[in-house]
Backbone as CSV, one residue per row, in Angstrom:
resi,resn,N_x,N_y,N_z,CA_x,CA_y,CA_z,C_x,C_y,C_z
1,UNK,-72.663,-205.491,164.491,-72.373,-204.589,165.583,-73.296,-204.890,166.750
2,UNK,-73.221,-204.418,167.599,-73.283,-204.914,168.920,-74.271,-203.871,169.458
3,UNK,-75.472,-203.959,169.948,-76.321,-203.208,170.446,-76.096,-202.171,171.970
4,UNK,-75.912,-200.998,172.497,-75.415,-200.498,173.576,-76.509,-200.791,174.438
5,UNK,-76.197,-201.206,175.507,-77.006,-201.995,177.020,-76.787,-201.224,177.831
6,UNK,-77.824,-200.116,178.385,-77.901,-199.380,180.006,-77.509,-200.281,181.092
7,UNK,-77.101,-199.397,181.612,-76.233,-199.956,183.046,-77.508,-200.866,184.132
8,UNK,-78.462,-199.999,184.071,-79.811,-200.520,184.566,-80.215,-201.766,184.211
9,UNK,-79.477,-201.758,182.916,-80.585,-203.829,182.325,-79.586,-204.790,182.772
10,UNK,-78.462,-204.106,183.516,-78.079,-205.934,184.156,-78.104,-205.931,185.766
11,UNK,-78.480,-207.148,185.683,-79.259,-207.668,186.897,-77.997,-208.121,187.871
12,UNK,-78.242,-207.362,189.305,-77.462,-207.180,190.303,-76.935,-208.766,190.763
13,UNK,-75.913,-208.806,190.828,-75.987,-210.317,191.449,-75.032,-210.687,192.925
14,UNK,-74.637,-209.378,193.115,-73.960,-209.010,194.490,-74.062,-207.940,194.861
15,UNK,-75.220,-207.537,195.775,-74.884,-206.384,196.629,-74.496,-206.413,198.005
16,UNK,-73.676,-205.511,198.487,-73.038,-205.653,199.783,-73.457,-204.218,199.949
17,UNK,-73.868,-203.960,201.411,-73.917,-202.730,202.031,-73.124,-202.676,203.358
18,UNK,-72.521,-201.336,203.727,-72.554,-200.913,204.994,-71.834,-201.896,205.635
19,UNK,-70.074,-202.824,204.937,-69.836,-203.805,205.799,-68.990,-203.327,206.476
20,UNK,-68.227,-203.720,207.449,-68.014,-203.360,208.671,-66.807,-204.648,209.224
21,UNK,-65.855,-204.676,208.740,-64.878,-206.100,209.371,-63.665,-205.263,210.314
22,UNK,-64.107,-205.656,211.643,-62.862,-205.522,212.843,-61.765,-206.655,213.225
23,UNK,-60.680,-206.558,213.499,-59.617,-207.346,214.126,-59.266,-207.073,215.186
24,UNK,-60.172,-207.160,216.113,-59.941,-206.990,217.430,-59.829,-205.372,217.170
25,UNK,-59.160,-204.482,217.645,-59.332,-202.909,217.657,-59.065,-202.150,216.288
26,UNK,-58.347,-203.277,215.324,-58.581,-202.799,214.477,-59.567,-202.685,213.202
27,UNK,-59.921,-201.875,212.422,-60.969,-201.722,211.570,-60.342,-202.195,210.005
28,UNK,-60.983,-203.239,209.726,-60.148,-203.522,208.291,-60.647,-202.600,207.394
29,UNK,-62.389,-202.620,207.172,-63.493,-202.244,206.636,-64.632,-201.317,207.061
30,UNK,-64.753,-200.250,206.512,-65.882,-199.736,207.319,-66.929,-198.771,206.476
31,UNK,-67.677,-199.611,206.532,-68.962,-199.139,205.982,-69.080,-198.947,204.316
32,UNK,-68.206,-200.546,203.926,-68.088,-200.489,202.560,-69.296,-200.785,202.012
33,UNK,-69.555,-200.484,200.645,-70.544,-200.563,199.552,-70.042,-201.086,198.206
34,UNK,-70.357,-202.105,197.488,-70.217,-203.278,197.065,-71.037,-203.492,196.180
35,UNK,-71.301,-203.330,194.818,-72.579,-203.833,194.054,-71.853,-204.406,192.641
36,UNK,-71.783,-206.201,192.676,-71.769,-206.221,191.141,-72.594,-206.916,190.145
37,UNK,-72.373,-206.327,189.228,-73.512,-206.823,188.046,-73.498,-207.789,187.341
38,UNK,-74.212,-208.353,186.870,-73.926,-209.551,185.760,-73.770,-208.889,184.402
39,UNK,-72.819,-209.507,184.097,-71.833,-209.158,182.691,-71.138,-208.289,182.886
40,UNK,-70.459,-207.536,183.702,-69.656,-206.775,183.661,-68.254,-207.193,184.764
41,UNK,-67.447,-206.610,184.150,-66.171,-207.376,184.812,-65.838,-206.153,185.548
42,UNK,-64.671,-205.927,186.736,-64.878,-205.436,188.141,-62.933,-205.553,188.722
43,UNK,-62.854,-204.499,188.421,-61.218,-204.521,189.320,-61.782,-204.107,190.548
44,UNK,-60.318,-204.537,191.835,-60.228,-203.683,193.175,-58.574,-203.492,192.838
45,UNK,-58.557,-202.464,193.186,-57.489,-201.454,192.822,-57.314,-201.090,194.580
46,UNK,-55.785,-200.586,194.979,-55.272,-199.449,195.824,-53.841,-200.337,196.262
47,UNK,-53.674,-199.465,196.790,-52.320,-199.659,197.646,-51.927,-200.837,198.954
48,UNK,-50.636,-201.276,198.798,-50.778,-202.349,200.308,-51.578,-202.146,201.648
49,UNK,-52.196,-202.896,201.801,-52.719,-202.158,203.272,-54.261,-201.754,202.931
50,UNK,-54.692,-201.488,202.045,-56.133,-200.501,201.706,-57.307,-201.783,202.079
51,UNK,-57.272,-203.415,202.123,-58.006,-203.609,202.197,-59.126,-204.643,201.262
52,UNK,-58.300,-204.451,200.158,-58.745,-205.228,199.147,-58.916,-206.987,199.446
53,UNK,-58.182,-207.751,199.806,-58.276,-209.184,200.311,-58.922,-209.297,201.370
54,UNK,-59.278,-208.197,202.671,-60.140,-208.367,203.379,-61.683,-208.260,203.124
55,UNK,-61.569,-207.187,201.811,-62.972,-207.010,201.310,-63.248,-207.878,200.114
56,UNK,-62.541,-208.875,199.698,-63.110,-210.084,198.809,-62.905,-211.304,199.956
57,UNK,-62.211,-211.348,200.966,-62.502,-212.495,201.813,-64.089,-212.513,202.837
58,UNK,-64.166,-211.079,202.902,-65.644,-210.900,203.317,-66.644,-210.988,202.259
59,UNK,-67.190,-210.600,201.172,-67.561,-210.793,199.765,-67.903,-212.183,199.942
60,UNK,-66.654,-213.214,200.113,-67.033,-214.746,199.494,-67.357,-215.933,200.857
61,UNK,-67.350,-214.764,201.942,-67.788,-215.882,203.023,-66.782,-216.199,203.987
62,UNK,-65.182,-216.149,203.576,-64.585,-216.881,204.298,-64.566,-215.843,205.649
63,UNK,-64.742,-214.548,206.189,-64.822,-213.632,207.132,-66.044,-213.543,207.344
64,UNK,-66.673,-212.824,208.329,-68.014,-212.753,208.639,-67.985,-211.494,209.283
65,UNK,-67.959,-210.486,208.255,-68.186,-208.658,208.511,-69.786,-208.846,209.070
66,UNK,-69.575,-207.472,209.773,-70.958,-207.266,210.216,-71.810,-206.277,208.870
67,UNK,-72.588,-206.129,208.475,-73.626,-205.721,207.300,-74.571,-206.813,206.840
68,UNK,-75.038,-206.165,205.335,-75.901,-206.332,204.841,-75.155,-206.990,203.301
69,UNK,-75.753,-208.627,202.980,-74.708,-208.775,201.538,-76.061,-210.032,200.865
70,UNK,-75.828,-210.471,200.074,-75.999,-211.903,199.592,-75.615,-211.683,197.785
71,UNK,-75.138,-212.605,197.340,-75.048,-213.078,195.954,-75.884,-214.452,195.819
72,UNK,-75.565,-214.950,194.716,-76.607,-216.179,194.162,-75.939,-217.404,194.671
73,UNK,-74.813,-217.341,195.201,-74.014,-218.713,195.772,-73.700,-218.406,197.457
74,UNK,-73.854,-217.626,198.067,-73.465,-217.619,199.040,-74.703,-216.579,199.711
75,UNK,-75.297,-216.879,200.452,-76.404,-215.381,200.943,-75.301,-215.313,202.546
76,UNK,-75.367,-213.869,202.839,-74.761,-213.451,203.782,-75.788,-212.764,204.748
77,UNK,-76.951,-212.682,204.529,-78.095,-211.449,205.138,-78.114,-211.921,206.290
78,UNK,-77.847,-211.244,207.483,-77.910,-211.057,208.834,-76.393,-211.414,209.367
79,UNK,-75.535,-211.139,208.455,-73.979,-211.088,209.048,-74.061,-210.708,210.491
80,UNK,-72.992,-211.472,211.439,-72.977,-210.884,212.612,-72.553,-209.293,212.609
């Protein structure tokens, strides 16, 4: 059997704060919060339109939201 592991003992390996992605007047993202962990697996869930592909295209680099982010392959800190 398998020992139970606090949420606390795995080590952050993406945090995103406070991002912020515009399209010209519109707001894709705003003021999302973002934290994932190592070993644990992670849906994005909602409806057409909510945002989800803009907030993993910002996540992996290919957009450049304004906030606060870095993971272990990509550091994002000082997004425009």
């Amino acid at each position: 059997m398998g020992s139970k592991v606090s949420e606390n003992s795995h080590k952050t390996v993406i945090p995103f704060e406070e991002i912020t992605l515009n399209f010209g007047r519109v707001t894709a993202l705003n003021h999302v919060n973002f934290t994932i962990r190592e070993g644990k697996i992670l849906a994005v869930i909602g409806p057409n339109g909510a945002g989800k592909t803009c907030a993993l295209n910002g996540f992996s680099g290919f957009y450049k939201p304004k906030g606060r982010g870095k993971n272990e392959s990509h550091d994002s800190q000082g997004i425009q």
